[in-house]
C-alpha positions, 0 to 999 in steps of 0.5 A: 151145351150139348154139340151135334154131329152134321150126318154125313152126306151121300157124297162122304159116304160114296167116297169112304166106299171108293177109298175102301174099294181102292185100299183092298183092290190090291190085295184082290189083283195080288192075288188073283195075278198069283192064281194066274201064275199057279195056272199056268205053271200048272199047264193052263194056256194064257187063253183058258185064264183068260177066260176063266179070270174075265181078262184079256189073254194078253193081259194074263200073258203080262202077268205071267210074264212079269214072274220072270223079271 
């Protein structure tokens, strides 16, 4: 007797989708934190990456900073 598969639901397959996102988004900050230094060693201001990377200037300024810990 041949056994059937249930289809997924919607449901299952948003939360495949969130964990997939989530497992990645590490690598996506990682590197952009890592454009974000190059930038400003590179002379950027912190409001200029800011404005290219869509953060706040503060938020690019802890990044920067975090370099030197």
């Amino acid at each position: 007797m041949a056994t059937t598969t249930k289809p997924e639901s919607k449901q299952e397959n948003l939360l495949k989708l969130v964990r997939y996102a989530a497992e990645n988004a590490g690598i996506a900050s990682s590197k952009r934190d890592a454009a974000i230094r190059e930038a400003h060693r590179a002379g950027s201001s912190l409001r200029e990456i800011a404005e290219a990377s869509g953060i706040s200037h503060m938020t690019v300024k802890r990044i920067v900073e975090r370099t030197a810990e």
